[in-house]
MARMAR-56335 format. One record per residue (C-alpha): residue in one letter; x, y, z. Coordinates in pm, whole numbers, padded with zeros to 5 digits, always signed. Example, Ala and Ser with C-alpha at 12.3 -4.5 7.8 and 13.67 -1.06 7.14 Angstrom:
<sites>
a+01230-00450+00780
s+01367-00106+00714
</sites>
This chain:
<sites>
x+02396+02022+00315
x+02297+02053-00053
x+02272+01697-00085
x+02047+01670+00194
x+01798+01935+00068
x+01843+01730-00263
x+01737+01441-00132
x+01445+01598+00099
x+01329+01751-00266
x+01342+01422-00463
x+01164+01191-00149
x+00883+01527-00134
x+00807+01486-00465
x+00785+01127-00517
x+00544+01132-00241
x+00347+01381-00383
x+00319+01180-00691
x+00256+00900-00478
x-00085+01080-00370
x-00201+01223-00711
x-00157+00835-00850
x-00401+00677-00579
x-00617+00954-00552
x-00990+00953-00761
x-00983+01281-00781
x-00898+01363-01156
x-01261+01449-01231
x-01541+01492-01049
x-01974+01520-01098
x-02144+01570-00790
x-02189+01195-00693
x-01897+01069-00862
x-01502+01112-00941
x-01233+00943-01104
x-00884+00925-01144
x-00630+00709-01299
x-00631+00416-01055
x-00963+00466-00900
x-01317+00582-00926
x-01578+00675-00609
x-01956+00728-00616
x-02126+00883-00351
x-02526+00961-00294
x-02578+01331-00374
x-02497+01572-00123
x-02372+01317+00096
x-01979+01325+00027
x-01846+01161+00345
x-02060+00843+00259
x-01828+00688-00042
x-01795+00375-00226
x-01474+00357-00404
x-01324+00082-00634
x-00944+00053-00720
x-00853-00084-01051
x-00584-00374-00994
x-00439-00444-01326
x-00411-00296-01623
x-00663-00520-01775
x-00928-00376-01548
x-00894+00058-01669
x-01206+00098-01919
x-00989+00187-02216
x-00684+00168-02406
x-00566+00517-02372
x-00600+00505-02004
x-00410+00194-01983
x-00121+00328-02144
x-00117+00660-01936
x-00157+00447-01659
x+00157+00256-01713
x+00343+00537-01833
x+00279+00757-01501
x+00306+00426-01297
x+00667+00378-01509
x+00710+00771-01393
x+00655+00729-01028
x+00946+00382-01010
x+01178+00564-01200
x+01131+00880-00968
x+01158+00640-00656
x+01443+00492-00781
x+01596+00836-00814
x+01478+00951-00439
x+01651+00633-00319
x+01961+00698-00492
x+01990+01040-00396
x+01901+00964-00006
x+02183+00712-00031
x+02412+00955-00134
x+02336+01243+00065
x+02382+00999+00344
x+02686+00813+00285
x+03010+00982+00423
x+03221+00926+00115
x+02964+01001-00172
x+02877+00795-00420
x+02931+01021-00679
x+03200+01285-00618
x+03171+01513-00868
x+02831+01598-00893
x+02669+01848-00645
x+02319+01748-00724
x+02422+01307-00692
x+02373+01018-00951
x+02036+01128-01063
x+01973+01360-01277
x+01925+01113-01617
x+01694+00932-01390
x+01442+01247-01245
x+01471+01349-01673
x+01325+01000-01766
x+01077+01041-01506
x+00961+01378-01549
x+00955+01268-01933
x+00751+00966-01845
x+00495+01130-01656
x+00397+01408-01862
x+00348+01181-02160
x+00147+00971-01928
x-00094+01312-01832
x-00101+01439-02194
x-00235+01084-02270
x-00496+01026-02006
x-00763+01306-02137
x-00778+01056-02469
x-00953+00850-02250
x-01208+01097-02182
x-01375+00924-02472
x-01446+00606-02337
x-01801+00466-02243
x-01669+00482-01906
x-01597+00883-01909
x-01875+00927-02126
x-02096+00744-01839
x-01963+00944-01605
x-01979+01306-01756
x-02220+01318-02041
x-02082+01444-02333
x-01740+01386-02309
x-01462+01354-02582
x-01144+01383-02643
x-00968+01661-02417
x-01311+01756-02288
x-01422+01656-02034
x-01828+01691-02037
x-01996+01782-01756
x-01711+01654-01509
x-01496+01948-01349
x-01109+01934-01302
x-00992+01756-00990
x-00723+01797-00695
x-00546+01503-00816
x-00505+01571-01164
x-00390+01929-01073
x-00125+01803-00825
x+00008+01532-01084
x+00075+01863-01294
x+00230+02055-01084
x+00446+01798-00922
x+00527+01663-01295
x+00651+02020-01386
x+00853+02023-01062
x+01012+01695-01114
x+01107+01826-01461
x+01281+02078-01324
x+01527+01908-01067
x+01740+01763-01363
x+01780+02131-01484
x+01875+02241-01206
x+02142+01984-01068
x+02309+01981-01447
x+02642+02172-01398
x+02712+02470-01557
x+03113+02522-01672
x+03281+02797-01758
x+03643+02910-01805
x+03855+03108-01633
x+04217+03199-01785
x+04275+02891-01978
x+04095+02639-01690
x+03734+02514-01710
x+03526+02546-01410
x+03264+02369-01336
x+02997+02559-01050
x+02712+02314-00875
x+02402+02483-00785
x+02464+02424-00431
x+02867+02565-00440
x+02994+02279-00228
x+03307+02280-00434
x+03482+02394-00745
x+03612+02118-00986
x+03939+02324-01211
x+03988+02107-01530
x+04255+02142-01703
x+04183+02312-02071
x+04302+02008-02363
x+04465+02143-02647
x+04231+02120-02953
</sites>
């Protein structure tokens, strides 16, 4: 059952990260918004009628900073993938892959991606800097961002990155010992692993 809910969690969140990547969102004027993969303009007060562009590569994002928080939080997203996959491959298979850990193989994988993707959103603001930001929202500069107001997108990229760096805490087991024996209790208290204590 825990590994389940696990697995549910990890596949939630990599979707939500999914939809904070695409979405142009990050900052928005009142004819215009952009995020870390795309940008839309729109005439003023006429939001439903939107032209929006996608950057393909790398070598298309305006500026260096963005580039690099752009392949950092892409980096992110695979790694957290990777980790959803794993632990929907282990919640499902009858003999687990991994035994002996309550919360599966994948807690040094949700840690690299959690630590990927908050480097990648502590980075992106640099780029607030750029002609292209500067275009866009006046008087922008580092870590300000002008005359553009904070975004769905970049708020949900937060919130889900501070969520995803949580799930490693949690699924790390926590031992203790009891008369002479350490025990080692998994957050979701499937079962008890007694170790024997080794003579030091």
């Amino acid at each position: 059952m825990g590994g389940s809910v696990w697995a549910a969690l990890g596949l939630s969140l990599t979707c939500i990260s999914a939809l904070s990547l695409i979405s142009p969102a990050w900052f928005l004027t009142p004819t215009f918004s952009f995020g870390i993969l795309a940008y839309c303009s729109w005439p003023p007060g006429d939001n439903w009628n939107q032209s929006c562009v996608t950057f393909r590569s790398l070598d298309t994002i305006p500026d260096f900073a963005w580039k690099i928080s752009a392949a950092m939080l892409l980096g992110g997203w695979l790694l957290l993938t990777f980790s959803a996959i794993l632990l929907l491959s282990w919640a499902l298979s009858p003999k687990r892959l991994c035994p002996r850990m309550s919360s599966g193989p994948a807690p040094g994988l949700q840690a690299a991606a959690a630590t990927a993707t908050v480097m990648g959103l502590l980075i992106f603001p640099i780029s607030l800097a750029s002609p292209f930001a500067k275009e866009a929202c006046g008087d922008a500069s580092v870590y300000h961002s002008g005359q553009c107001q904070l975004g769905w997108g970049y708020v949900t990229a937060i919130l889900n990155a501070v969520l995803v760096s949580l799930l490693p805490i949690i699924g790390w087991p926590h031992t203790t010992q009891v008369q002479g024996k350490s025990v080692l209790f998994f957050s979701d208290m499937e079962r008890i692993i007694l170790v024997p204590e080794t003579s030091k």
